[in-house]
N, C-alpha and C positions, 0 to 999 in steps of 0.2 A: 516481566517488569510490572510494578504496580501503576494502574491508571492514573493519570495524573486527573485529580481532582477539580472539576470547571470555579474559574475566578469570575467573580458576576462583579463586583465591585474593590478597586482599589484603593485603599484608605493612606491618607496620606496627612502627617502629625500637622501641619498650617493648617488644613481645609479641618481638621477635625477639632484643634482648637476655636478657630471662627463658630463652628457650632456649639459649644460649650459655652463660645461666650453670648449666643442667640436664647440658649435654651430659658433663662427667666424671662428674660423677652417674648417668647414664644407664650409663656406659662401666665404671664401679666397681656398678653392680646386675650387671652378665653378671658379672663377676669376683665379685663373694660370691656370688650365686647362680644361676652360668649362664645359657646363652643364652635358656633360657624367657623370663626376666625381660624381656628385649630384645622377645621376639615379644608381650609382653604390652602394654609400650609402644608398641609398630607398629599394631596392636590397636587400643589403645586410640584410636588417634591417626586411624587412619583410621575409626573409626566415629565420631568427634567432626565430620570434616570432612562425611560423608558427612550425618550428623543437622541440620548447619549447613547444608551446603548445600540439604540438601534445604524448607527454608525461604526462603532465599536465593534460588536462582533463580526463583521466581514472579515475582520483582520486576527480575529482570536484574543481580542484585545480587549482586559474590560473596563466597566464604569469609573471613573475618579470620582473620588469625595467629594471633588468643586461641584459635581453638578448638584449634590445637596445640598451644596452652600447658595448657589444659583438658586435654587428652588424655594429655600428658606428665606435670603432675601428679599425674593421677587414674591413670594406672599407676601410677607411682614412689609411690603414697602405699597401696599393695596389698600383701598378703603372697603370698609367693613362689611357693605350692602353690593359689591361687585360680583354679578351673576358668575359662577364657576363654569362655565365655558369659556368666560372670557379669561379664569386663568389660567386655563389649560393652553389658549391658542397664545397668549402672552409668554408663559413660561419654553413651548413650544421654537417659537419664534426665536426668545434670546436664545437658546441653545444652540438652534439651528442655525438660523444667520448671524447672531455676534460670536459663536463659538467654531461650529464647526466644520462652515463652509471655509475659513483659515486655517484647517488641520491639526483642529483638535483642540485638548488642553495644553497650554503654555507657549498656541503661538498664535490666539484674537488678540488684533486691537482694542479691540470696545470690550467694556463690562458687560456679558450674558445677561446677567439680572436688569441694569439698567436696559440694553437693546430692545429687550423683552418689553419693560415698560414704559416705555418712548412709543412704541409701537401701538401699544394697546392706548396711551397718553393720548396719541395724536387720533388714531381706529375711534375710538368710542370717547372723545371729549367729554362729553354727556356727563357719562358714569363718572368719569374721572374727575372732573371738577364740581359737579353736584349732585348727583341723584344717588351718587356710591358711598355717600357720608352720612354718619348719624352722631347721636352725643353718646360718648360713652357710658355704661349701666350704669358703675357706681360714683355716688358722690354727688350728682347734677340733679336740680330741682328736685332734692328731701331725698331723695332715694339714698339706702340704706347702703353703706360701705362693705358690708359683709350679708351675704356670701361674693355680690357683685356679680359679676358674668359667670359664675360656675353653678349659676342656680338656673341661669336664661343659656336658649340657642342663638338668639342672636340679641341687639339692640334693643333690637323694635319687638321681638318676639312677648316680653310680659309686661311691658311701661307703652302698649302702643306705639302710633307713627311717628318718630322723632324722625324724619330723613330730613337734612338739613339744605336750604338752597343755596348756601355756599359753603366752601371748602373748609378749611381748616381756620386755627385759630392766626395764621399766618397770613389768609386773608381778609379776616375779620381784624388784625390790628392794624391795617394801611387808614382803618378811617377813624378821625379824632376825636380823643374821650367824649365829649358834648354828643357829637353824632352817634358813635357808638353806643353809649349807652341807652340815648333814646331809641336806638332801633334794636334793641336788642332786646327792649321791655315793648316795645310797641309790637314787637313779633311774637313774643312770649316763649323766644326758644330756648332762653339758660339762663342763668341767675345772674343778676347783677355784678358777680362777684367771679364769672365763670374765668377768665383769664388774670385772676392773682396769680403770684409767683409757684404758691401752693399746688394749685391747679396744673398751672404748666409745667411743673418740677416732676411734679410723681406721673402725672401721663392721664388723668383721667378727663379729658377735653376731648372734643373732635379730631381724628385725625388718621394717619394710615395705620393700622390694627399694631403695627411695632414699633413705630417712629414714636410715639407721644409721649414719652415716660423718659425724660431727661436723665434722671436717677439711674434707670436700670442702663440706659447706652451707655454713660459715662461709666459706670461700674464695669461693662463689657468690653467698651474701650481700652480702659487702664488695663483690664487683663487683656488685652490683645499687645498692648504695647510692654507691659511686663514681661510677657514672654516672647517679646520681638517678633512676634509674628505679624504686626502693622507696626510702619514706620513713623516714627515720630517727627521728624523730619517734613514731611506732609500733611498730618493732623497739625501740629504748631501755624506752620504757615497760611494754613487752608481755614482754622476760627481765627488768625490775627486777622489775614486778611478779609473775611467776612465782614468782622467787626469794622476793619476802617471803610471797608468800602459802602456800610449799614449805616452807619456812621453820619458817614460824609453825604449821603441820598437822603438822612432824616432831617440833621440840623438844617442841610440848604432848602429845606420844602418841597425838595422835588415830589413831583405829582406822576402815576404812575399810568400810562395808558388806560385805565378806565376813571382816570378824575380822581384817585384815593391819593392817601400820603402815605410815603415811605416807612416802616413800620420803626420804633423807638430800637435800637441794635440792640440792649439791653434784655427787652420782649422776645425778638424774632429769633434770636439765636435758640431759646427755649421751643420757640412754634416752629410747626413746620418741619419739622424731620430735621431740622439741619444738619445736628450732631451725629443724627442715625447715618448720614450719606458719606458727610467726614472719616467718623470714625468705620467704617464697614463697608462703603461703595469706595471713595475714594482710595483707601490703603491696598485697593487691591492687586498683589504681585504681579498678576501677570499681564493687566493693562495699564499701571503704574510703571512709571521711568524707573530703569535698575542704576542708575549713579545718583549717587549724592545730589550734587549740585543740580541734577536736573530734577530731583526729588523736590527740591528748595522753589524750583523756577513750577515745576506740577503744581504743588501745594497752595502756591499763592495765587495762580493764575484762576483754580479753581473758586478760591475765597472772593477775590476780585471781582469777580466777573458773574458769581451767584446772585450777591443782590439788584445788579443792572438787569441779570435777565428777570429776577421776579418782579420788578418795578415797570420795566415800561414795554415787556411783550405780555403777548394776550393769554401766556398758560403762569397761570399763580403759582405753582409749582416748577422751580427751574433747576430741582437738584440736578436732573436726569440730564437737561441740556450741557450744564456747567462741566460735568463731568463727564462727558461721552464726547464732548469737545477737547478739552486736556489729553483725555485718552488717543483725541488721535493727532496732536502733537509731542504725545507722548516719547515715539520713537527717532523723532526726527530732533527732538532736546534732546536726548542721549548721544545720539551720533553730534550734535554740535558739539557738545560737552566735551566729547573722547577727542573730537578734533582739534580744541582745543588745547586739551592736556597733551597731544602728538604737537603741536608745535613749539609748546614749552619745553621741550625738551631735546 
């Protein structure tokens, strides 16, 4: 009989779709912030495979495509100047304890990619909210749109030290236009101009090396929802509710744990990764509710409750909380759901 030939990895048409709809994404991180950003992804992606398999084959059993997907998000969801050990022990991490200590693929609670970066979020604050950010190459103070990041390795590597001391354009918009722009010139770190709609549309602003570029996620998204591989059910509910609950924290004035204001709903939806987490963390099958109705209850609890945590707890960034919280009422809304529909009947 002929040998059966070794499977190193299983590819599976969802998880290979989600990378399809990554790969501009990917291709637009070199371009804002050079080729680092690329080798961060490579990275990340083979120590996801490596952490996976190395569970896997005990069993004869091999790698799934998610842990690509894992690996791809959890770079692309990193700031641009975060040392590569830290992504390897991150990527490492969500594999290991959000995926595999549950028995594998298709039965963690949590989101691997998010676990991974909660971890490293909380591990290394530092990096993660200031010293791992820089402005992206192209476009910012006169710097030339073309070639952008596929001429430089990194940010900082041919424009100098731009490393910024604070995060993203998501917490640069809690403080009001007057204040803002006086410190924005009195610092002399971006153009007056740096958070128009232009700016935060196409993605060349401060930010996580995949998250910044609202264009290309929403382009990635619709194809994820086109081919039903993300439920729309969840993205719908999950920006309505962002927006009212963005909303409702800017008109009242609320003031957010460090004295700033609530950023304008209109702005923050564009900053901030929001869309990147919606559309590509949150939709994810296997730590996403499997019924409808709980789909509906998932999706909004996440929007809800996104801008309370980035307003008045102390990490600027609360995609990763918002969602790895729903993930684990994830299962116990499906069983209310089903218990429901058993007594209507």
């Amino acid at each position: 009989m002929p040998k059966k030939t070794a499977t190193f990895i299983k590819w599976q048409l969802p998880m290979q779709r989600v990378l399809y709809a990554l790969v501009p994404i990917v291709l637009s991180s070199v371009y804002f912030y050079g080729w680092r950003a690329l080798l961060m992804v490579v990275v990340a992606n083979a120590t996801a495979f490596v952490a996976e398999y190395r569970f896997t084959r005990k069993d004869n059993q091999p790698c799934t495509s998610a842990a690509f997907v894992t690996g791809t998000l959890f770079g692309l969801g990193l700031p641009p100047l975060l040392p590569i050990w830290m992504v390897i022990m991150g990527t490492a991490f969500g594999i290991v304890f959000g995926k595999m200590v549950f028995g594998g693929f298709g039965k963690n609670v949590f989101n691997p990619a998010l676990t991974g970066r909660a971890f490293i979020y909380i591990s290394f604050g530092d990096w993660m909210t200031a010293r791992g950010w820089t402005h992206a190459i192209p476009g910012v103070q006169g710097r030339p749109l073309f070639p952008g990041g596929f001429a430089a390795w990194t940010a900082t590597s041919s424009f100098g030290n731009d490393a910024l001391t604070q995060a993203t354009p998501g917490s640069w918009l809690t403080w009001p236009d007057t204040l803002l722009h006086e410190r924005l010139l009195a610092e002399g770190e971006v153009l007056s101009d740096y958070f128009t709609w232009i700016h935060l549309f196409l993605g060349n602003t401060a930010g996580v090396i995949g998250g910044t570029s609202a264009l290309l996620v929403i382009a990635g998204g619709l194809y994820l929802l086109f081919t039903k591989t993300a439920n729309y059910r969840i993205v719908v509910t999950a920006i309505l509710g962002y927006l009212i609950s963005q909303s409702a924290l800017h008109f009242s004035g609320a003031l957010s744990s460090t004295g700033t204001f609530a950023a304008a709903p209109q702005q923050a939806l564009f900053a901030g990764s929001v869309l990147f987490a919606v559309f590509f963390y949150a939709t994810d099958p296997v730590s996403a509710p499997k019924t409808n109705a709980a789909r509906w209850i998932y999706g909004s609890f996440i929007g809800l409750i996104y801008p309370v945590l980035t307003t008045f707890s102390v990490w600027p960034a609360a995609a990763q909380f918002s969602i790895l919280l729903a993930n684990m009422f994830s299962p116990i809304t499906d069983y209310a759901v089903n218990s429901l529909k058993g007594k209507k009947k």
